[in-house]
C-alpha positions in Angstrom: -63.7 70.1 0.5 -67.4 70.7 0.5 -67.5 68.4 -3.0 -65.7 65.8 -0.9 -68.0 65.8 1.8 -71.1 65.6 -0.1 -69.7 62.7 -1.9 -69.2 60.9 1.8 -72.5 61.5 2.7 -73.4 60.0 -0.9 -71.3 57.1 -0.7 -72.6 56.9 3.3 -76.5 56.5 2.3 -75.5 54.2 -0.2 -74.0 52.2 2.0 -77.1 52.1 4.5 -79.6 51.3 2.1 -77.2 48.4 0.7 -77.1 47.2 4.4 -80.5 47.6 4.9 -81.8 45.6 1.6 -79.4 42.9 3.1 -80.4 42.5 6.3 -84.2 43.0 5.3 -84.2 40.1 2.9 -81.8 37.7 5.5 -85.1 38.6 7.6 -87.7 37.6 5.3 -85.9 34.0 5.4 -86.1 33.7 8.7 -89.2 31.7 10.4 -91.8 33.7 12.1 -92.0 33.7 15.8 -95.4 34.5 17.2 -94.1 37.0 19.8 -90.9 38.9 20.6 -87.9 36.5 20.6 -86.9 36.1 24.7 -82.7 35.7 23.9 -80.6 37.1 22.4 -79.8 36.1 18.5 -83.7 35.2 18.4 -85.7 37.5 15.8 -87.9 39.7 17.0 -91.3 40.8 15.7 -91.6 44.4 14.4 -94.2 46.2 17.0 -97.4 48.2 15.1 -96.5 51.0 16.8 -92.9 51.1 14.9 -92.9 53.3 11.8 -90.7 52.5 9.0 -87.6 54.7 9.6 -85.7 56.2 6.6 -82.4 54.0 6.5 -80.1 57.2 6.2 -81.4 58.6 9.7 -81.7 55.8 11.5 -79.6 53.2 10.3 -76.2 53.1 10.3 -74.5 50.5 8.7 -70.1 49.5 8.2 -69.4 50.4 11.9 -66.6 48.7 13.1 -66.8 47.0 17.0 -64.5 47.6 18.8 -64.1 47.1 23.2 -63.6 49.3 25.3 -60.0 48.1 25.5 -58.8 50.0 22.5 -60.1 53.4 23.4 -57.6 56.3 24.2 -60.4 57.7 26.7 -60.5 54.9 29.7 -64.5 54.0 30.0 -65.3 51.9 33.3 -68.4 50.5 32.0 -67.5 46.9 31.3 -70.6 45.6 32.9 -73.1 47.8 31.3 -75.4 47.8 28.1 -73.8 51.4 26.8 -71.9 51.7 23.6 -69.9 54.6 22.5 -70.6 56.1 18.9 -69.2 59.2 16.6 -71.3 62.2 16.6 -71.8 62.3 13.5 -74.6 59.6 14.5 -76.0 61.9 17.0 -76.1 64.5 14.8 -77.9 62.4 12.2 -80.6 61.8 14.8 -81.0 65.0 15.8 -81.5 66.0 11.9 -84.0 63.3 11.9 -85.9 64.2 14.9 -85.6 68.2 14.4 -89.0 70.0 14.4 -92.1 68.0 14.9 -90.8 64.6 16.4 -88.7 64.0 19.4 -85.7 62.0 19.7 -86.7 58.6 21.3 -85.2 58.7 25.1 -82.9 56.8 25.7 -81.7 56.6 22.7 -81.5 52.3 21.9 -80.3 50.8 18.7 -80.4 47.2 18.0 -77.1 46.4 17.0 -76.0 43.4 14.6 -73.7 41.5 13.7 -73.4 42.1 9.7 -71.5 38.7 9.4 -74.1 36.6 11.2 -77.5 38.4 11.2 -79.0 35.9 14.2 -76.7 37.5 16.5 -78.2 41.1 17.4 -78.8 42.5 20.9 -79.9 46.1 22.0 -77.6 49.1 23.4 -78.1 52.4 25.0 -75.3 54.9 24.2 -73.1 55.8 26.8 -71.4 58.7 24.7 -71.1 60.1 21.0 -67.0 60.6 21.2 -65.7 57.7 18.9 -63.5 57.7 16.1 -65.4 57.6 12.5 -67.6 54.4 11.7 -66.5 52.7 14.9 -68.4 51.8 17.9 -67.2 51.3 21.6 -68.7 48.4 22.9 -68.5 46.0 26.4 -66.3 42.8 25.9 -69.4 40.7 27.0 -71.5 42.2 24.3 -69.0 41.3 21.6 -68.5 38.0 22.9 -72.7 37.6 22.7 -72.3 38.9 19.1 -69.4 36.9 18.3 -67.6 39.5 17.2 -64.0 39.9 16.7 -62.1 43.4 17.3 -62.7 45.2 14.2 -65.6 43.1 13.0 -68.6 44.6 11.2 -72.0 45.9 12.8 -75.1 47.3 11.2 -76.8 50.2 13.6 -80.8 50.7 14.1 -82.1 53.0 15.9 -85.1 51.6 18.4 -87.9 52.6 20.6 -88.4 49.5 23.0 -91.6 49.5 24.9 -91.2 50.1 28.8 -90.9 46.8 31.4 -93.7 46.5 33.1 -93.1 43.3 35.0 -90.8 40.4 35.2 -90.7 37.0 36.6 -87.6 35.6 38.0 -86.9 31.9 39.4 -84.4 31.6 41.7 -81.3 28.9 40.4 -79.6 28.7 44.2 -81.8 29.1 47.2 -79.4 31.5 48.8 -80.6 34.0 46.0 -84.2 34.0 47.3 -82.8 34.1 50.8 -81.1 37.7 49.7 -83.7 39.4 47.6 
């Protein structure tokens, strides 16, 4: 048993740094923006303040999307930003993070779509109780990441820099009316 789960966890960084070459050289296609892309799908630039991350840690490639739909557990978070992930991922963080560093808070992962690398967006995690290699997710995020039940996502962990201001233009005067 304990030969068969080594070989998992072989076969499991294998599989992220496979993932990771991928998307890394789809990237280096890509034409460079100036700043941080404003949409979603848009690249973004890597901040000087982000370390490289080891790809086994922090990375976590071959998870299957699922909504919120198909879990046994009824979540009523349809309208939020929160995906739920196996805790086997938390407790690859927390291996990550043990001793000197402290796990980022809250915990953000940009999440892709491994089909069509221009489609990514950013998650918090609602909870860690998901099934193996799968990931709970809003309909609205799938349908941004035009992704199909079942379909493929690549995992990376993030540490997005706090808001400190944004602008908004009212579409409807009524809006400005009511803020």
């Amino acid at each position: 048993e304990e030969a068969d789960s080594a070989l998992a966890a072989q076969l499991d960084r294998e599989a992220a740094e496979a993932a990771a070459a991928r998307i890394a050289a789809q990237q280096r296609r890509r034409p460079a923006y100036s700043g941080v892309g404003t949409g979603y799908g848009r690249p973004q630039a890597r901040p000087s303040w982000r370390r490289a991350e080891s790809a086994s840690q922090t990375q976590f490639p071959g998870v299957q999307a699922f909504s919120f739909a198909f879990m046994e557990k009824k979540v009523e978070n349809e309208d939020s930003d929160k995906i739920v992930l196996h805790h086997s991922v938390l407790e690859s963080l927390m291996t990550r993070f043990s001793g000197h560093r402290q796990l980022p808070n809250p915990v953000t992962f940009r999440v892709v779509n491994e089909k069509n690398p221009e489609r990514a967006t950013h998650c918090g995690v609602l909870e860690f109780t998901a099934d193996r290699r799968v990931a709970y997710m809003p309909s609205w995020v799938m349908r941004n990441l035009e992704l199909g039940e079942g379909d493929t996502v690549f995992l990376d962990l993030r540490q997005l820099q706090p808001l400190r201001s944004v602008k908004m233009l009212a579409v409807e005067p009524e809006f400005a009316k009511t803020v």
